[in-house]
C-alpha positions, 0 to 999 in steps of 0.5 A: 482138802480143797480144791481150786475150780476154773471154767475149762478151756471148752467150756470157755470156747463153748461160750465164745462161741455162745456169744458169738452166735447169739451176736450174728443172730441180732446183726441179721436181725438188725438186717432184717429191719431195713434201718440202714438207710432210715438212720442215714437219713436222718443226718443226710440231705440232697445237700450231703451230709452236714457232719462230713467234714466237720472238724470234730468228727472229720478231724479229731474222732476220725483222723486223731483216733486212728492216730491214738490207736496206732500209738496203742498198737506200738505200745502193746509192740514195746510192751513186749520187751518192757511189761511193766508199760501194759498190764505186767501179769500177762505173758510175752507169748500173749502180748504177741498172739494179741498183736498178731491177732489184731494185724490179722483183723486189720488186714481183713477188713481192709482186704474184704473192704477192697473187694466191696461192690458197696458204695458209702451213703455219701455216694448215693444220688439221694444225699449228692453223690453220683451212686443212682440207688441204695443196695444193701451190701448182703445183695451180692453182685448187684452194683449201685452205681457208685465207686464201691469199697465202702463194706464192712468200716474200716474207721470202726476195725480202730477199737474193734481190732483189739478185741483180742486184748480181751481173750489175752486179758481175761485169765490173767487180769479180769478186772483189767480185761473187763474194762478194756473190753467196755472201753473197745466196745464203747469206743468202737460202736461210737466211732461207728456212729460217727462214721454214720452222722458222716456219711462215710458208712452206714450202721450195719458196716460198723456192726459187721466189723465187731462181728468179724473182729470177734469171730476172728479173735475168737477163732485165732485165739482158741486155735492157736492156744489148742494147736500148740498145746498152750494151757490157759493159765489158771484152768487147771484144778488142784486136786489133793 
């Protein structure tokens, strides 16, 4: 007799969602600490910030990465039609759901960010700007003077868009999808760093878009796959 054992499909939502609170909790606690400005500060002046227009950062670790992940996203789109391109295990109707998901992050982040009372640090009067004072953006409905729509980063949602790779890669190629996700998550807290040294956002902006793109994909992920009846592949147990 043998038999074949995988996490069940609750289970894997359970610890997604495990993951996933456990991630808000230490972004509140993160908030709580008042760091934001702190870390500005430390590559901020009355004179702006010094990393803002760089070539490096302004140039290639901003303009050249959104180009790169642009490129990936129409590469994941061909793949649809060519799977040998990207991870030949994984099903069209994944690659899809993984394209659709991360437009949707994309699209969110854009639409919250449209809608944001919060000015970037380099709007602060503090580092040069024209924005009289620094207003936490969970303060809603207090302005800080300055132009706004700079909540969550919308620099970061570049790898943190494509978080859904990992819950379309994961019971398909978990080797494959353990080194994505290292690569989004390391790729995608770098570039929010960056956008810090800038000036263009504070951390807190960055963490918020990881968050947002995770509870998205997990959210869409589950729903679509329970909604439609979808079985994960490789979840079913083989009985004698």
């Amino acid at each position: 007799m043998s038999t074949t054992s995988r996490p069940s499909l609750s289970g894997t939502l359970r610890g997604d969602a495990w993951v996933a609170a456990v991630a808000l909790i230490a972004l509140m606690a993160w908030e709580a600490s008042g760091l934001d400005l702190p870390l500005a500060r430390l590559y901020g002046s009355a004179a702006g910030f010094a990393w803002r227009d760089q070539w490096v950062t302004a140039r290639l670790l901003h303009d050249g990465v959104r180009v790169v992940g642009w490129l990936f996203l129409a590469l994941l789109a061909l793949s649809v039609w060519r799977p040998r391109l990207l991870v030949p295990e994984l099903p069209r109707r994944e690659r899809l759901l993984w394209i659709g998901t991360t437009l949707l992050c994309i699209a969110l982040i854009a639409l919250i960010k449209r809608s944001s009372a919060t000015s970037c640090p380099w709007s602060l009067a503090e580092f040069g700007g024209g924005a009289g004072r620094y207003v936490p953006h969970w303060l809603l409905g207090i302005r800080d003077g300055g132009p706004g729509g700079c909540f969550p980063s919308g620099h970061a949602s570049t790898a943190f868009s494509l978080l859904p790779g990992w819950f379309a890669l994961r019971a398909h190629a978990p080797r494959a999808a353990r080194a994505f996700l290292a690569i989004v998550l390391v790729v995608g807290f770098a570039l929010g760093w960056v956008q810090m040294m800038r000036g263009a956002h504070y951390l807190s902006h960055s963490l918020w878009t990881a968050w947002i793109c995770l509870a998205v994909s997990g959210l869409t992920w589950h729903g679509v796959r329970a909604g439609s009846g979808m079985a994960q592949p490789g979840l079913s147990r083989s009985l004698p």
